[in-house]
ROSE-4610 file (N, C-alpha, C; in Angstrom, 1 decimal, always signed):
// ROSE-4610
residu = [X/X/X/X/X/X/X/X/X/X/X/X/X/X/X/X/X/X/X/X/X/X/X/X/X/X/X/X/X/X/X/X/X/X/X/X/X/X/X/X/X/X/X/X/X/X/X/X/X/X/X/X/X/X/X/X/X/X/X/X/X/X/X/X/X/X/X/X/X/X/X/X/X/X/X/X/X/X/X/X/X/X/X/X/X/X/X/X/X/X/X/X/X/X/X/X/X/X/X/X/X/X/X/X/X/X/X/X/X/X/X/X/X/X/X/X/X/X/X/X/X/X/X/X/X/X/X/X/X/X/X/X/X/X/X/X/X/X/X/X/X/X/X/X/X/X/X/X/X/X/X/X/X/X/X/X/X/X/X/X/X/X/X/X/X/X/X/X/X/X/X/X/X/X/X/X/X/X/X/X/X/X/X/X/X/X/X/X/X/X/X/X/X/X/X/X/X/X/X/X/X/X/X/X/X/X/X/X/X/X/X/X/X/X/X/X/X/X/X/X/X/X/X/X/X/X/X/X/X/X/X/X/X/X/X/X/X/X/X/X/X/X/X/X/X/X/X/X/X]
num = [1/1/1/2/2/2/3/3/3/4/4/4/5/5/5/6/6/6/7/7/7/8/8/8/9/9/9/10/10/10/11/11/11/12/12/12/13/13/13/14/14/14/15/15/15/16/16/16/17/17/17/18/18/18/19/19/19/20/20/20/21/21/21/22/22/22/23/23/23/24/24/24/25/25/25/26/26/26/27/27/27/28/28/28/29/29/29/30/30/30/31/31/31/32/32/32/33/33/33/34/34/34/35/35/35/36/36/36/37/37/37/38/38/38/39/39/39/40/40/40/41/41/41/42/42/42/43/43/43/44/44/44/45/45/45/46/46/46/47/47/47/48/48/48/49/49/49/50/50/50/51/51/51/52/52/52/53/53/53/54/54/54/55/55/55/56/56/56/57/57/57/58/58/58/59/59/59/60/60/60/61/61/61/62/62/62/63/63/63/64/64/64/65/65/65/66/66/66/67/67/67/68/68/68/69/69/69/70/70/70/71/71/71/72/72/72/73/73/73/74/74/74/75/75/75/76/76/76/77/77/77/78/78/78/79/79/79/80/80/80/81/81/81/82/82/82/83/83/83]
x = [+88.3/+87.8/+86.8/+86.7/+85.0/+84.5/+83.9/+82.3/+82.0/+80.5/+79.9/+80.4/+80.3/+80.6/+79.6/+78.6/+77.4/+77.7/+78.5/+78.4/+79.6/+79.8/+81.6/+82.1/+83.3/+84.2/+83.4/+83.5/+83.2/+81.9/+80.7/+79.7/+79.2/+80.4/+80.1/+80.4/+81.3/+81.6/+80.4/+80.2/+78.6/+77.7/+77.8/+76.1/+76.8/+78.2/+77.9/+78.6/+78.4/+78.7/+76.8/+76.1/+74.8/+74.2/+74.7/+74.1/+74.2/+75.5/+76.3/+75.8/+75.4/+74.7/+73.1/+72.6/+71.0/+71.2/+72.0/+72.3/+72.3/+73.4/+73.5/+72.0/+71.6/+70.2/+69.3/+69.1/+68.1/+68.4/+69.8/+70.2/+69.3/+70.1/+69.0/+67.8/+67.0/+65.3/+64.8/+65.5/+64.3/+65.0/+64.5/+65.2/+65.6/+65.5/+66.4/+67.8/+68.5/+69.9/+70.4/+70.5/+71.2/+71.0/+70.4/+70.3/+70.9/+71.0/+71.5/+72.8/+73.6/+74.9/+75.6/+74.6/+75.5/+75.3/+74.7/+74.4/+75.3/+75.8/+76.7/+78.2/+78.1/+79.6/+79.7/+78.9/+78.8/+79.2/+78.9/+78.4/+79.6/+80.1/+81.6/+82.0/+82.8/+83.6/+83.4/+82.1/+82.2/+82.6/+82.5/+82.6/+84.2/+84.8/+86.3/+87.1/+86.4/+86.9/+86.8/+85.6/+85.3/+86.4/+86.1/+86.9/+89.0/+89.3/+90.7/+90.7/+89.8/+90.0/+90.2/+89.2/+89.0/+90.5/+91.0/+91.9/+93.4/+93.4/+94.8/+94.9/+93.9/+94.5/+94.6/+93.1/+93.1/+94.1/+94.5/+95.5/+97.1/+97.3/+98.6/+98.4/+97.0/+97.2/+97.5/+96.9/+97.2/+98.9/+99.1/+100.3/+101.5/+101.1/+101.7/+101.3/+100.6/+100.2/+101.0/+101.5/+101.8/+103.5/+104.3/+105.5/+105.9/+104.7/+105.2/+105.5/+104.3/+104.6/+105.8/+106.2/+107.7/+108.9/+108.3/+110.0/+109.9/+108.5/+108.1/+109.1/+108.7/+109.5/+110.6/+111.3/+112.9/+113.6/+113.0/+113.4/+113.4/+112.3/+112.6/+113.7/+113.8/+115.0/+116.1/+116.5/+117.6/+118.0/+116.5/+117.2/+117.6/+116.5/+116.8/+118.6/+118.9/+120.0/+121.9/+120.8/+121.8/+121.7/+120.6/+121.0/+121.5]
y = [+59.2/+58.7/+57.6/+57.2/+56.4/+56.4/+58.1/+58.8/+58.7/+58.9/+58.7/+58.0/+56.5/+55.6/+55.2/+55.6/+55.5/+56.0/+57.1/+57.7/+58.1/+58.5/+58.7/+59.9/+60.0/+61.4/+62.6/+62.1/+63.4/+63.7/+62.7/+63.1/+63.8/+63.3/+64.6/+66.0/+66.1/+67.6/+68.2/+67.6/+68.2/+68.4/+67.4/+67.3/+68.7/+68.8/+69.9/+71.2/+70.6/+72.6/+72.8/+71.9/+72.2/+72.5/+72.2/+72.2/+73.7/+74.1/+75.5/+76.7/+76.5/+76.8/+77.4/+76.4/+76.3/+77.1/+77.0/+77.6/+79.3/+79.2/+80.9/+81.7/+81.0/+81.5/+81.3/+80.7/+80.9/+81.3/+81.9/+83.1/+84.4/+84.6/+86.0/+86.0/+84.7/+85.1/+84.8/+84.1/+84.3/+85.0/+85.0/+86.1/+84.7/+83.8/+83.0/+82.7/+83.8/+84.2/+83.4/+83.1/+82.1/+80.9/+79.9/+78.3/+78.8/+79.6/+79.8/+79.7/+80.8/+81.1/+79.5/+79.3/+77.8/+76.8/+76.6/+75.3/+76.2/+77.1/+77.7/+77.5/+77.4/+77.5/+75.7/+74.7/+73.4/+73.2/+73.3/+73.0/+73.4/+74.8/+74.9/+74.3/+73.7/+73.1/+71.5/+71.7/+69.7/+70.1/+71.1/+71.0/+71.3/+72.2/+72.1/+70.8/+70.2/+69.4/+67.8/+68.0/+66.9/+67.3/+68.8/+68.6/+68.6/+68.8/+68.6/+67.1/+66.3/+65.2/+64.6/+64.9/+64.4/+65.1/+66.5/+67.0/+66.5/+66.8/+66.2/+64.6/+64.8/+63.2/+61.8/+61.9/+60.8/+60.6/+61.1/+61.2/+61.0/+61.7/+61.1/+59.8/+59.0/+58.2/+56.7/+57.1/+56.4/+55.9/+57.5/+57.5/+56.8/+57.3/+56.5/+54.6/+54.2/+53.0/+52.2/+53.0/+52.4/+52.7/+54.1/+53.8/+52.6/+52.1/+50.8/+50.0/+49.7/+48.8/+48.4/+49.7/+49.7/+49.6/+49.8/+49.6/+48.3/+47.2/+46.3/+45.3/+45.2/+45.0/+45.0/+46.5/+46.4/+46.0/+45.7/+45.1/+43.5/+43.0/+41.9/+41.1/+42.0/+42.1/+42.4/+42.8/+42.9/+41.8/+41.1/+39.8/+38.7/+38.9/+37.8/+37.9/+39.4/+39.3/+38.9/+39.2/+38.5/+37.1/+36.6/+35.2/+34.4]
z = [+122.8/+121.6/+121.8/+123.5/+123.3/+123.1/+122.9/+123.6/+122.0/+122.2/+120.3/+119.6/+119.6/+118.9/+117.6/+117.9/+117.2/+115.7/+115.6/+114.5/+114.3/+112.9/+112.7/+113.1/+113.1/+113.9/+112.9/+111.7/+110.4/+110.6/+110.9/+111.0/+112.6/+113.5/+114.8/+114.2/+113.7/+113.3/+113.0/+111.7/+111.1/+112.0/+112.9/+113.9/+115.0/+115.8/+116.8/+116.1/+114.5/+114.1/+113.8/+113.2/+112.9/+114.1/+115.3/+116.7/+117.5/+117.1/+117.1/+116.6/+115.2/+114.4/+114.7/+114.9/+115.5/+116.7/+117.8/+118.9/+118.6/+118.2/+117.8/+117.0/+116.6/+116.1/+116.7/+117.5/+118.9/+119.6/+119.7/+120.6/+120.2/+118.6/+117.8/+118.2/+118.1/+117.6/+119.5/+119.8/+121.5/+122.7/+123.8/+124.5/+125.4/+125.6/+126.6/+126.0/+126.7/+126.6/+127.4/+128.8/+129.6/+129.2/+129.0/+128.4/+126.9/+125.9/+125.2/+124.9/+125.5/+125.9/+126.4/+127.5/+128.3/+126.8/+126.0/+125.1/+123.9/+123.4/+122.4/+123.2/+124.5/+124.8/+124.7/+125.0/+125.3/+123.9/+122.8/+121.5/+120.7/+121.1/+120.9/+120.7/+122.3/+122.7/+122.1/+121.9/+120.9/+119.7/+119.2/+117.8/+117.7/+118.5/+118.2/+118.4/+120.1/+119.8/+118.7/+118.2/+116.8/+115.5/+115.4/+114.1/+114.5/+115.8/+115.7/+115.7/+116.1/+116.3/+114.8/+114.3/+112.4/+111.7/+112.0/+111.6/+111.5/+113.0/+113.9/+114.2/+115.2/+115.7/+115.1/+114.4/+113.9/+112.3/+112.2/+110.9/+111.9/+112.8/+113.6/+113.9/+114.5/+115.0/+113.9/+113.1/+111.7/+111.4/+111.2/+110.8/+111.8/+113.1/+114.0/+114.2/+113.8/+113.4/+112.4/+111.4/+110.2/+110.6/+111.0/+111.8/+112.4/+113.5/+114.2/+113.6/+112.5/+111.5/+110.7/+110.5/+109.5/+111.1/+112.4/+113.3/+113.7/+113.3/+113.5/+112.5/+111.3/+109.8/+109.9/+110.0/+110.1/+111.7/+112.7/+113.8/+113.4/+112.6/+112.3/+111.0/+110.3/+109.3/+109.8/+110.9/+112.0/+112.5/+113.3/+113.9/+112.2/+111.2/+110.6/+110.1/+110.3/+110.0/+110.7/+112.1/+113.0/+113.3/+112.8/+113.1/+111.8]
């Protein structure tokens, strides 16, 4: 989650599905099939992994954020209550 800080997780998706996108259609219209193929499979792979990231992770990591919070709270309503 360091890489592309520049720009938000939502807007990588857009950028390496539009990048994906463009790829596959310069595959159709010109005959350089090998830089093609290699930059559709690169482009993929960013774009799946951007949108699990926006999908999945960053919603677990949230979520798990806000858990601590609450074992944070009730650990401390524990001690207040033991002492």
């Amino acid at each position: 989650m360091t890489r592309f800080l520049a720009i938000s997780p939502q807007s990588q998706c857009y950028l390496f599905t539009v990048a994906l996108a463009l790829n596959l259609l310069g595959m159709v219209l010109t005959d350089m099939w090998i830089p093609m193929v290699v930059g559709a499979i690169v482009t993929t792979a960013l774009s799946v992994d951007a949108w699990v990231r926006v999908h999945y992770v960053l919603p677990m990591k949230k979520e798990m954020r806000n858990l601590q919070h609450e074992i944070e709270s009730i650990q401390k309503q524990v001690r207040d209550i033991n002492t």
